[in-house]
N, C-alpha and C positions, 0 to 999 in steps of 0.2 A: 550320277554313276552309282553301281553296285555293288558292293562286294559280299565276298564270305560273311557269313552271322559268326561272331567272336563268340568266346565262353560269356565275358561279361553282359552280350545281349542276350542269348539263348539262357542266362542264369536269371536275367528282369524277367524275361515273359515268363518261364518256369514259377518265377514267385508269385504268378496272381494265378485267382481264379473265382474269380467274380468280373464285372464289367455292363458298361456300358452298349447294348449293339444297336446300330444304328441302319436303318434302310429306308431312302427318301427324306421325309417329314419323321417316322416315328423312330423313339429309342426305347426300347427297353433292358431291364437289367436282368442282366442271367449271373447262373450259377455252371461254371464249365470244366471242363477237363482233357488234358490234354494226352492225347494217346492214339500212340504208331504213328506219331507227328501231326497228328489232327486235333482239332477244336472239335471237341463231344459235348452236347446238349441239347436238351428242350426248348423249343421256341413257339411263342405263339403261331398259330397257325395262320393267323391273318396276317402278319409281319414274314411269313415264309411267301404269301402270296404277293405284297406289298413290291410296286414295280421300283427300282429304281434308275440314276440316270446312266447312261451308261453299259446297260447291261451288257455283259458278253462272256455268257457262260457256257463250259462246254458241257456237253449234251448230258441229260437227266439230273441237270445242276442249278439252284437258283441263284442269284445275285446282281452285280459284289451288295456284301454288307459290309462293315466295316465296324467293329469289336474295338471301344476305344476304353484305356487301361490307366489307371483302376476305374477311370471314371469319363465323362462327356468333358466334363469341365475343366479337368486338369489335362488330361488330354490332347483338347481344341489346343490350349492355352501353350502346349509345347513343353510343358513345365519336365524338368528334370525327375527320373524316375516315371517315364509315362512312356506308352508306345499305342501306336492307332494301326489294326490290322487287316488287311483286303482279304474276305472270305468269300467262298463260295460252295453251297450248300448241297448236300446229296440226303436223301431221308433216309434212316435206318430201318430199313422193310419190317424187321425182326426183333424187337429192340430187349426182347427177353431173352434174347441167346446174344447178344451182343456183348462182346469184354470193354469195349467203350462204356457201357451204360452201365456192364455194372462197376468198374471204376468209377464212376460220376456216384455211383450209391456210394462207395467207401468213401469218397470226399464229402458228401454234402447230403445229412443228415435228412434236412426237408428235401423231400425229390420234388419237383416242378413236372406242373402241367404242359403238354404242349405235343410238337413233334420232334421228334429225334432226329438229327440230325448229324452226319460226320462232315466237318468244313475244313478243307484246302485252305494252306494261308496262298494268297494272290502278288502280296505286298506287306512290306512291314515301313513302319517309320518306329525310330526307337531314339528316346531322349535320355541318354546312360545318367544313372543316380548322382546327387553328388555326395561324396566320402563325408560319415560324420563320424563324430568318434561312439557311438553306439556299439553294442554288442556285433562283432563282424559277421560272427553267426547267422544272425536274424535276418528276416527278409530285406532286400534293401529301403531303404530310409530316404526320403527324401525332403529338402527343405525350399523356402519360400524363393523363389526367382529372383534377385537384383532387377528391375524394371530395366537396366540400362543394360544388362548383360546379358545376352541370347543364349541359349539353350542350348549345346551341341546338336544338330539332329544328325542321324545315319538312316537311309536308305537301305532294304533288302528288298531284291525281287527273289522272286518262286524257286528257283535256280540255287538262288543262295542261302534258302532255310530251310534248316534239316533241322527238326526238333525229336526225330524220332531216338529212342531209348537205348545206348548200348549195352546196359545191364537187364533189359525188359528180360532173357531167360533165366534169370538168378534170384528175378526183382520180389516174385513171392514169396520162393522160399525162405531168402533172407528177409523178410519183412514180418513172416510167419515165427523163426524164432526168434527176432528183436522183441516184437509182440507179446513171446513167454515169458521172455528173459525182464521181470516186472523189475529189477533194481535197475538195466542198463534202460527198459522203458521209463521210469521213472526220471533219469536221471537227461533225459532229452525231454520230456516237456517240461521240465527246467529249465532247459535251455529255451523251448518254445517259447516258456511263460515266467520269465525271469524275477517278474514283481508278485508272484502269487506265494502266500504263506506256508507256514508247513500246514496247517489247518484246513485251507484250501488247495493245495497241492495234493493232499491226501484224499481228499474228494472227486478230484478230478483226475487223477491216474487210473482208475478204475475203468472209465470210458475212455478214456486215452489211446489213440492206434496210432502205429503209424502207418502209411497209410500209401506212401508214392518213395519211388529211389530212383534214381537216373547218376548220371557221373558225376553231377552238379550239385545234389545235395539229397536232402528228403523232406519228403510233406510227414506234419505230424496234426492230426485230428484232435484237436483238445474242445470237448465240448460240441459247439456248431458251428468252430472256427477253422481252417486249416494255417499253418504256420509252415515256414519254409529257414530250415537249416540249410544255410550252404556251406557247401565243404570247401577246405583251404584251398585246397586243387583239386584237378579233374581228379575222379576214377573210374577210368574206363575200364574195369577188370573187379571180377567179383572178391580179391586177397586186398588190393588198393580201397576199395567201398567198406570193407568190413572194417579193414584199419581207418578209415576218415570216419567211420560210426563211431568208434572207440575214442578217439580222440576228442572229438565232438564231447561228448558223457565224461572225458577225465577233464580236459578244462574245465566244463563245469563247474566238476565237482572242486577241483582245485580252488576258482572262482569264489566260490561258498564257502571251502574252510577258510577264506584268508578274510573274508569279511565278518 
C-alpha cells in the first residue's frame, strides 16, 4: 500500500545528492539535483541506452532506472537513512537554456560528462533515519542496523510524490541576499561545517553559497560538497523561511559562545 510522502521523507531525499543509478547489470554514480520535482542530471550515454527489465516507459522516456541513495550498498541492504527510487528518463534537448542544469552547476562544482536528462520519480521505497543525538540541523545521520531489527520500510508510488518547491518564486532572491549578507552566510556553514576552525572557516566562507531553499531546509555549497540544513519546521511561505534562516544562524551562534 501507498500513501502520501510525509515531510520526514520528502526532508531524506532532499538531503542527498549524489547516488548510486542503476539499469540492468550496470551502476554508475552521479552527481544530481532535484528541480520542479524531478531528478536533473548527466548520464552516460550508454547506460541511457542500456535495456532494462521491465521496461514501461511512457512515450520519448527511457527506463525504469532505479537511483539508489546514498549508495548501492546501503541501499540494497534496507539500512536506515537510505531510499531506492523508480526513474524514468526524458533528455533535455537544450540543456544551455535549461534552469535544471544550471541548478546542477550551483550544486556541483565538477560538471559531469554525458546526457541530460529530466527523470519522473515512478516509485520510491524510503528507510526513515534513525534519531541520533547530533547536531538536528545537519543532514540526516544514520547509524549501523541491529542484524535482528528490520528497517522500517515505506512505499510511495507516482501519485504520492510531490517533491516540487513551494518557495521556488522567492527561492533566488532570497538566496541572492543570504549570499551578501557574508556574517548571516558565514554563520550557516558553521552550521554546515561544525568541526571546521576559525582558520579554516575563514577560508572557506569565501566560496561558500548557498545554493537551494525549499520549505524544508537549505543546500549550502562549502567547497565541493553540498550540506543540507533542515529547518525545525515546514516553511511554506517566503516571512516563515526567512525566520527558519535566522534561527538556524542564531543557534549557531549561541552553540559557539557557550562552548
Amino acid at each position: 500500500m501507498t500513501h502520501q510522502l510525509p515531510d520526514a521523507a520528502r526532508s531524506l531525499l532532499r538531503s542527498f545528492t549524489t547516488g548510486d543509478l542503476r539499469r540492468g547489470d550496470r551502476v554508475e554514480r552521479v552527481a544530481f539535483v532535484i528541480h520542479e520535482g524531478a531528478i536533473v542530471l548527466a548520464i552516460d550515454s550508454v547506460l541511457l541506452r542500456e535495456q532494462g527489465p521491465d521496461d514501461d516507459p511512457r512515450e520519448d522516456e527511457s527506463g525504469p532506472f532505479v537511483l539508489l541513495l546514498p549508495d548501492e550498498g546501503s541501499a540494497v541492504r534496507s539500512e536506515p537513512g537510505t531510499a531506492a527510487l523508480t526513474l524514468y528518463a526524458r533528455t533535455i534537448e537544450e540543456p544551455r537554456f535549461d534552469a535544471g542544469v544550471d541548478r546542477h552547476g550551483a550544486y556541483h562544482v565538477r560538471q559531469p560528462r554525458g546526457t541530460w536528462v529530466r527523470m519522473r520519480i515512478g516509485m520510491a521505497r524510503v528507510c526513515p533515519p534513525v534519531a541520533t543525538d547530533s547536531d538536528a540541523h545537519e543532514a540526516p545521520h544514520t547509524e549501523p542496523r541491529d542484524a535482528d531489527r528490520p528497517a522500517s520500510v515505506e512505499m510511495f508510488g507516482a501519485d504520492d510524490i510531490d517533491l516540487t518547491n513551494p518557495l521556488a518564486t522567492i527561492e533566488a532572491r532570497v538566496l541572492g541576499e543570504v549570499n551578501r549578507h557574508e556574517a548571516l552566510r558565514t554563520e550557516l556553514v558553521r552550521c554546515a561545517r561544525p568541526r571546521l576552525g576559525e582558520d579554516e572557516l575563514a577560508r572557506e566562507v569565501g566560496g561558500a553559497r548557498v545554493v537551494g531553499l525549499d520549505d524544508l531546509g537549505l543546500d549550502v555549497r562549502v567547497a565541493h560538497a553540498v550540506h543540507r540544513l533542515a529547518f525545525d519546521t515546514p516553511a511554506p511561505d517566503e516571512a516563515s523561511a526567512r525566520h527558519a534562516i535566522e534561527r538556524l544562524a542564531q543557534q549557531r551562534t549561541t552553540r559557539t559562545n557557550r562552548e
